[in-house]
C-alpha positions in Angstrom: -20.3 9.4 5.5 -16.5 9.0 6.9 -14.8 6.3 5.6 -11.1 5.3 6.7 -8.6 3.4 3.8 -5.9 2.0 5.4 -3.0 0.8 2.8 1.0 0.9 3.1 1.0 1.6 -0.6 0.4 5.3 -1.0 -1.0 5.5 -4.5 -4.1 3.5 -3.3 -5.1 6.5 -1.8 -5.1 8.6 -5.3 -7.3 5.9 -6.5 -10.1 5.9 -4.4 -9.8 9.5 -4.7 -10.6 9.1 -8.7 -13.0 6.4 -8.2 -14.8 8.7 -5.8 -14.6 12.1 -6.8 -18.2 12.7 -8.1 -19.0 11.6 -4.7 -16.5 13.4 -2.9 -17.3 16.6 -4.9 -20.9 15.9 -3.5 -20.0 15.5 -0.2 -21.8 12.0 0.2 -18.4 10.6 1.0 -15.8 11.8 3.2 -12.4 10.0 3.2 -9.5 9.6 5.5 -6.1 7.2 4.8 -3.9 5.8 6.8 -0.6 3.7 5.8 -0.6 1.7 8.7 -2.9 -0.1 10.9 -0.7 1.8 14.1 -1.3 5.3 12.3 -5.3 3.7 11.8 -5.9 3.5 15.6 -3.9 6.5 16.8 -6.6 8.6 13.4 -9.6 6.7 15.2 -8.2 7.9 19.1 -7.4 11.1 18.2 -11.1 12.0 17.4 -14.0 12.5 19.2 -15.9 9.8 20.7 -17.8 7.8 19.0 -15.3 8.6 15.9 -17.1 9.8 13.0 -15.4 6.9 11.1 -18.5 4.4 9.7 -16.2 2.7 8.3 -12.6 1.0 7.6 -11.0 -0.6 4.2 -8.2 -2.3 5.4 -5.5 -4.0 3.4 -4.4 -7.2 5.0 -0.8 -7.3 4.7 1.1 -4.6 6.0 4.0 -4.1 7.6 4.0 -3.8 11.6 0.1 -4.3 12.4 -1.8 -6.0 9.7 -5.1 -5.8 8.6 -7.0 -8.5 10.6 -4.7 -7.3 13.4 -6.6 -3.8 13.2 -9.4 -5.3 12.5 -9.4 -7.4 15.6 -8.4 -3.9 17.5 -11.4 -2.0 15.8 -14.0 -4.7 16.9 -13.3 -4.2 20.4 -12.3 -0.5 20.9 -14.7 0.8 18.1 -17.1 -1.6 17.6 -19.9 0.8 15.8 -17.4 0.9 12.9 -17.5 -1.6 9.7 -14.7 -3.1 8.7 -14.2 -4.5 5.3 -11.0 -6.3 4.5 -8.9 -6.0 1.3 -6.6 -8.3 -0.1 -4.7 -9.9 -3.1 -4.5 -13.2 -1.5 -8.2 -14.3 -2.8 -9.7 -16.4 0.0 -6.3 -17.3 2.0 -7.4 -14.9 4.8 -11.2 -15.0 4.4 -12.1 -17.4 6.8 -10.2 -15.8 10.1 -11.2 -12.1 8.6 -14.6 -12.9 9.1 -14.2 -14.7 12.6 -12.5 -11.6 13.8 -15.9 -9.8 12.9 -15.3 -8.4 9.2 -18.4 -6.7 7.7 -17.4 -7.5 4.2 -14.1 -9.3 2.6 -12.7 -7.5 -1.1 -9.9 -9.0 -3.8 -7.8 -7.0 -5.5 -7.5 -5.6 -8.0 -10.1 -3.6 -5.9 -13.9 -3.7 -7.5 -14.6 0.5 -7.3 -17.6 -0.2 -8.2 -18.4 -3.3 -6.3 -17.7 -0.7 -3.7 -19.6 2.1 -4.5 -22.7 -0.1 -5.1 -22.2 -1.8 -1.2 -20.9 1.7 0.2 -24.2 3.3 -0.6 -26.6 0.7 -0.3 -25.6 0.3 3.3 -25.8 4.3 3.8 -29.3 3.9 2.6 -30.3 1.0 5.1 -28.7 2.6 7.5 
Protein backbone atom coordinates (compact mmCIF):
# COMPACT_ATOMS: atom_id res chain seq x y z
CA UNK A 1 0.00 0.00 0.00
CA UNK A 2 1.44 3.63 -1.17
CA UNK A 3 0.83 6.18 1.19
CA UNK A 4 1.81 9.92 0.53
CA UNK A 5 2.86 12.38 3.88
CA UNK A 6 2.81 15.64 2.95
CA UNK A 7 4.52 18.11 5.84
CA UNK A 8 6.77 21.34 5.42
CA UNK A 9 8.58 20.12 8.46
CA UNK A 10 11.11 17.67 7.31
CA UNK A 11 11.70 15.51 10.49
CA UNK A 12 8.02 14.35 10.21
CA UNK A 13 9.12 12.31 7.67
CA UNK A 14 11.92 10.37 9.90
CA UNK A 15 9.06 9.78 12.20
CA UNK A 16 6.74 7.94 10.27
CA UNK A 17 9.65 6.15 9.13
CA UNK A 18 10.26 4.82 12.87
CA UNK A 19 6.75 4.38 13.63
CA UNK A 20 6.58 2.22 10.51
CA UNK A 21 9.52 0.39 9.99
CA UNK A 22 8.37 -3.10 10.95
CA UNK A 23 5.92 -2.48 8.38
CA UNK A 24 8.05 -0.94 5.96
CA UNK A 25 10.64 -3.75 6.41
CA UNK A 26 7.68 -5.98 5.51
CA UNK A 27 6.62 -4.27 2.63
CA UNK A 28 2.93 -3.84 3.79
CA UNK A 29 3.58 -0.09 3.60
CA UNK A 30 5.16 1.91 1.02
CA UNK A 31 5.77 5.65 1.71
CA UNK A 32 6.35 8.72 -0.20
CA UNK A 33 6.78 12.55 1.35
CA UNK A 34 6.34 15.60 0.07
CA UNK A 35 6.94 19.17 1.85
CA UNK A 36 4.46 20.95 0.01
CA UNK A 37 1.08 20.42 -1.16
CA UNK A 38 2.61 22.05 -4.92
CA UNK A 39 5.51 19.21 -4.75
CA UNK A 40 2.17 16.70 -3.51
CA UNK A 41 0.35 17.18 -6.89
CA UNK A 42 3.38 17.53 -9.25
CA UNK A 43 4.53 13.45 -7.07
CA UNK A 44 0.75 12.41 -7.82
CA UNK A 45 1.12 13.81 -11.89
CA UNK A 46 4.24 12.54 -12.48
CA UNK A 47 3.08 8.87 -12.02
CA UNK A 48 1.14 6.66 -13.84
CA UNK A 49 -2.45 6.85 -14.02
CA UNK A 50 -4.44 5.97 -11.68
CA UNK A 51 -1.34 6.85 -9.17
CA UNK A 52 -0.49 4.06 -7.08
CA UNK A 53 -0.96 6.57 -4.14
CA UNK A 54 -4.15 5.01 -1.73
CA UNK A 55 -3.57 7.53 0.20
CA UNK A 56 -2.51 11.22 1.54
CA UNK A 57 -1.65 12.54 5.21
CA UNK A 58 -1.67 16.02 4.82
CA UNK A 59 -0.70 18.65 7.29
CA UNK A 60 -3.03 21.60 7.18
CA UNK A 61 -0.88 24.59 7.49
CA UNK A 62 1.74 25.05 5.11
CA UNK A 63 3.23 27.47 3.36
CA UNK A 64 2.01 28.22 -0.38
CA UNK A 65 -0.80 25.47 -0.82
CA UNK A 66 -2.23 24.24 2.39
CA UNK A 67 -3.59 21.09 3.34
CA UNK A 68 -7.41 21.50 2.65
CA UNK A 69 -6.21 23.36 -0.41
CA UNK A 70 -4.60 19.94 -1.71
CA UNK A 71 -7.05 18.19 -0.35
CA UNK A 72 -9.70 20.04 -2.36
CA UNK A 73 -7.17 19.45 -5.53
CA UNK A 74 -6.91 15.64 -4.74
CA UNK A 75 -10.75 15.18 -4.53
CA UNK A 76 -11.25 16.30 -7.98
CA UNK A 77 -8.18 15.27 -9.97
CA UNK A 78 -7.56 11.93 -7.89
CA UNK A 79 -10.60 11.16 -6.45
CA UNK A 80 -9.72 7.23 -5.71
CA UNK A 81 -7.20 8.52 -3.23
CA UNK A 82 -7.99 8.98 0.73
CA UNK A 83 -7.15 11.89 2.25
CA UNK A 84 -6.73 12.22 5.92
CA UNK A 85 -5.93 15.63 7.37
CA UNK A 86 -3.39 16.46 10.08
CA UNK A 87 -3.23 19.27 12.29
CA UNK A 88 -2.33 20.94 15.61
CA UNK A 89 -5.16 23.22 15.55
CA UNK A 90 -7.68 20.45 17.26
CA UNK A 91 -11.10 20.96 15.65
CA UNK A 92 -10.46 24.68 14.14
CA UNK A 93 -10.31 23.21 10.57
CA UNK A 94 -12.46 19.99 11.02
CA UNK A 95 -15.55 21.15 9.89
CA UNK A 96 -14.43 22.54 6.20
CA UNK A 97 -11.78 19.48 6.03
CA UNK A 98 -14.44 17.24 5.97
CA UNK A 99 -16.81 19.31 3.57
CA UNK A 100 -13.93 19.30 1.12
CA UNK A 101 -14.22 15.40 1.22
CA UNK A 102 -11.60 14.28 4.00
CA UNK A 103 -11.60 10.51 4.68
CA UNK A 104 -10.35 10.97 8.21
CA UNK A 105 -9.26 14.18 10.38
CA UNK A 106 -5.88 13.61 12.95
CA UNK A 107 -4.39 16.01 16.00
CA UNK A 108 -1.10 16.38 16.70
CA UNK A 109 0.92 15.30 18.33
CA UNK A 110 0.20 12.54 15.69
CA UNK A 111 -1.48 9.13 17.14
CA UNK A 112 1.11 6.40 15.25
CA UNK A 113 -0.78 4.07 16.43
CA UNK A 114 -4.21 5.51 15.96
CA UNK A 115 -2.79 5.32 12.55
CA UNK A 116 -1.52 2.13 12.09
CA UNK A 117 -4.68 0.59 13.68
CA UNK A 118 -7.04 2.74 10.83
CA UNK A 119 -4.21 2.30 8.02
CA UNK A 120 -4.59 -1.39 8.18
CA UNK A 121 -8.01 -1.94 9.01
CA UNK A 122 -9.05 -0.09 5.91
CA UNK A 123 -6.34 -2.17 3.77
CA UNK A 124 -8.28 -5.15 5.04
CA UNK A 125 -11.82 -3.85 4.04
CA UNK A 126 -10.50 -2.85 1.17
Amino acid sequence: MKVMVVDDEQDVELLFRQHFRKEIRQQQVDFSFALSGEQALQQLQAMRQPPAVVLILSDINMPGMNGLQLLKAVKQDFPGIKVAMITAYSNQYYEDAMASGADNYYTKPIDFVQIKNELFKEAVDD
